[in-house]
N, C-alpha and C positions, 0 to 999 in steps of 0.2 A: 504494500500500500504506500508505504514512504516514493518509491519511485515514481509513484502515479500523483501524489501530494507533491514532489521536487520540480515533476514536469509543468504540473499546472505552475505552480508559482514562478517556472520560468518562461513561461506564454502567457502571464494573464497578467497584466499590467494596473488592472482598476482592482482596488483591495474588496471592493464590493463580489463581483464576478468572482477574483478568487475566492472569498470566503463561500458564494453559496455553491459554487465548483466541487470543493472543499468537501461540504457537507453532504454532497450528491455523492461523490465519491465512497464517503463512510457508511453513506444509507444505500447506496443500490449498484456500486460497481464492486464488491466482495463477495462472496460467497462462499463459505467452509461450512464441509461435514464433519461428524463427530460420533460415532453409531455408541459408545458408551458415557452413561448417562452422568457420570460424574467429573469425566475428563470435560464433557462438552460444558456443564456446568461452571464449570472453571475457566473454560475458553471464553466464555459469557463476560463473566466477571472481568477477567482479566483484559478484553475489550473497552468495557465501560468505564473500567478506572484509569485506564490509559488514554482513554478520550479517543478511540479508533473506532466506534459506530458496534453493534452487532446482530444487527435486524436480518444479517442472513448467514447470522451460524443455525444451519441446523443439527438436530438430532436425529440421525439416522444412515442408514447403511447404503456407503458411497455406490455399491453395484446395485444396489435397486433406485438409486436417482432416479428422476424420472428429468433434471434439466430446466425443473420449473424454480422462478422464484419462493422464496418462502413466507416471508410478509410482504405485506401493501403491492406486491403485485400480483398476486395468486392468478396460477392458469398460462402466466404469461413465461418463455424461455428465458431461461437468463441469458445471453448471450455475449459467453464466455470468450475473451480473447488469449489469456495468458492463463495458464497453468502449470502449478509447484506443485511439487509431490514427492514425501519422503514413506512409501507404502509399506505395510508389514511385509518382511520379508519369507515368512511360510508361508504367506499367500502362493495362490498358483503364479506359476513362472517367476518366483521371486518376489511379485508383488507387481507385476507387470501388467496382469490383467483388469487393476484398476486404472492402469495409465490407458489402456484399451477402449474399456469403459465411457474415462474424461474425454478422448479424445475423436472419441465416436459422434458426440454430442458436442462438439466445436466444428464450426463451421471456415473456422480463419483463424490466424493468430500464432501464438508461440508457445512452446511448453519446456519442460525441463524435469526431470526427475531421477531423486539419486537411488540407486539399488545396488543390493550384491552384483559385481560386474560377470557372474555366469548367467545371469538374465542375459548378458549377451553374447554369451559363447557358448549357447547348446539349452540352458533349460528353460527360455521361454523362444524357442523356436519358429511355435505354431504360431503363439501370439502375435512376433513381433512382423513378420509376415502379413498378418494382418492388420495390422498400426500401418504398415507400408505402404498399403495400399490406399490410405487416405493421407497421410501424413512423410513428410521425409526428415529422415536423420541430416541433422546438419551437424554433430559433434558428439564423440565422446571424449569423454574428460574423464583420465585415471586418476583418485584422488588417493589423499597419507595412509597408510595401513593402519594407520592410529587414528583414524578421523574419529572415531569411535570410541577412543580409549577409556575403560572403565564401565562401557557396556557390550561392546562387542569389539571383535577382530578382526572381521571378514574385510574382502578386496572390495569398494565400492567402485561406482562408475558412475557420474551423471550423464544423462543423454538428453539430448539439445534437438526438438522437431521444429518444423516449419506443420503447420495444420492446414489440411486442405487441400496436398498439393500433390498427390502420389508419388513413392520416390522412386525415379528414375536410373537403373543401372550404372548412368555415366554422369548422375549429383555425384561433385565431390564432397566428401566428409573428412570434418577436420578431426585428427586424431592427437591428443594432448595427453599426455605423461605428467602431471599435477602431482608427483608422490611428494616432492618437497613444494609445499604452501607456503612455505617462509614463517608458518607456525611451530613451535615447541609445545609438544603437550604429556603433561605429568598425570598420575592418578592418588596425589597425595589425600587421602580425606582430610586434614584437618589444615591444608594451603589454602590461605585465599584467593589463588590466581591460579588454575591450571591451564590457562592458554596464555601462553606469553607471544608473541611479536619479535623474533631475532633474525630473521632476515629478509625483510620489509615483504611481510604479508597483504598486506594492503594493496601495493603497487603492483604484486604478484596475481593477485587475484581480478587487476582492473586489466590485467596483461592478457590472461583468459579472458575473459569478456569481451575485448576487442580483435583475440586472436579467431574466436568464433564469428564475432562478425564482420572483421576485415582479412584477418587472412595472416599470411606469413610474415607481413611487412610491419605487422606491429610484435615482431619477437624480442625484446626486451631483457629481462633476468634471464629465462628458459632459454635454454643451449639449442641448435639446432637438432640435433638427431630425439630433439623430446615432442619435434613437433611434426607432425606428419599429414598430407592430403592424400587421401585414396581412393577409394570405390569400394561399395559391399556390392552382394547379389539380394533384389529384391525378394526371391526366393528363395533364401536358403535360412537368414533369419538367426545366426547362432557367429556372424562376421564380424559382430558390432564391435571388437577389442582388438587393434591393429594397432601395430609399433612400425616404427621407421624399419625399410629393410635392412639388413647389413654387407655393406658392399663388404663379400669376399673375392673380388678380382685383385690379383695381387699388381702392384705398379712399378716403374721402373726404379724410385724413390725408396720402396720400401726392397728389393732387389737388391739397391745397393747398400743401405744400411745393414742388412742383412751380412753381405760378402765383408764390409767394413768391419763390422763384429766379431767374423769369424778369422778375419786374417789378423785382429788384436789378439783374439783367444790363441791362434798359431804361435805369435810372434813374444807373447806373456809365458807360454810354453816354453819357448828356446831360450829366454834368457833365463827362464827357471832351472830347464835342464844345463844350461851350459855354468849356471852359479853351483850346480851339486857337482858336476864335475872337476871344478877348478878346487872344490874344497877337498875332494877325495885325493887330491895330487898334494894336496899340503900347502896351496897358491894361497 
């Protein structure tokens, strides 16, 4: 929501506009589910005290949506542009199949959603196949094995669609190697900071963001061999986690280092053997 509140107040000049902008925004461009009754309760709350709107948290189970708003506009589609999603991961395909779901019922727009990264190499297959067919992969992002630290371990991946647009064999997909965020993270329980900032997280993260949507030319901290454009197959569905290839063609450069190396090792040799010899003569 902060993005959506940033952008307005930098297009909207008359304070008026933007405050009732503003309040449109909090009242009828959100929408979050919550299928248990207590966390939603709290999603509630934790809205109104922070002054962020909550007229369309609902309580109920994200696969039976039906798409509609939830107050003051009943009956009508919300129509959703941007979609986040952090899904339980026993879900089917990892949690895949509610991203399937959201993005069935978007008509346009962007989405992103972080899961265990074998969502996309083998166990949501069928699924993602399916997602393809309305939507295209425009990135994945490998993120810290620790992203999680203190409640899980698993390998994540966020994956970056375009809605709306079937993806086509020959869309390139940007492929991001994210393991170092420029975060440090501790599991101490009685620290009061276990995410520290040591090598400008911030910057690292605005570097994805623009690497997703400009491209290579905004590489930054990340080294080249972290960032990669490729090609999946629309139907195979289990392609989603590519790394830069490794050129094994050997070159003339590394030939001669090579021979370089070995005629030190020769030549370290014979003055080794020709010093044991002079000592054996009594020199």
């Amino acid at each position: 929501m902060n993005e959506m509140l940033d952008d307005a107040q930098n297009n909207i000049s008359s304070p008026e506009e933007l405050s009732i902008k503003s309040a449109q925004i909090k009242a009828e461009q959100l929408l979050g589910l919550e299928v248990l009754s207590n966390i939603y309760m709290l999603a509630v709350l934790n809205m109104i005290m922070m002054g962020d709107g909550s007229s369309n948290i609902l309580n109920g189970d994200s696969l039976a949506f039906d798409g509609k708003y939830g107050y003051g506009k009943e009956g009508q589609d919300f129509p959703a542009t941007a979609f986040v999603l952090n899904p339980p991961y026993s879900a089917e395909g990892n949690g895949m199949i509610f991203v399937q779901k959201a993005l069935s019922m978007m008509k346009t727009g962007y989405a992103a959603v972080i899961v265990q990264n074998s969502a996309g190499s083998g166990k949501a297959a069928d699924i993602n196949k399916k997602i393809l067919q309305h939507s295209s992969l425009l990135a994945s992002i490998k993120m810290p094995l620790d992203l999680f630290i203190g409640k899980s371990s698993v390998q994540t991946n966020i994956y970056v669609f375009r809605v709306g647009e079937a993806h086509h064999k020959d869309e390139v997909v940007k492929f991001i190697d994210f393991s170092n965020d420029g975060y440090t993270r501790t599991n101490r329980k009685k620290a009061s900071n276990n995410l520290k900032d040591t090598d400008n997280a911030i910057g690292r993260y605005q570097e994805v963001a623009d690497l997703v949507r400009f491209g290579k030319s905004k590489l930054n901290f990340l080294m080249e061999e972290k960032y990669y454009e490729g090609t999946i197959d629309p139907n195979n569905g289990a392609d989603w986690n590519q790394s830069a290839p490794i050129d094994t063609v050997p070159k003339l450069d590394d030939f001669k280092k090579t021979v370089a190396d070995y005629l030190a090792w020769e030549v370290a040799n014979l003055l080794k053997h020709s010093g044991q010899e002079d000592d054996s003569l009594g020199k």
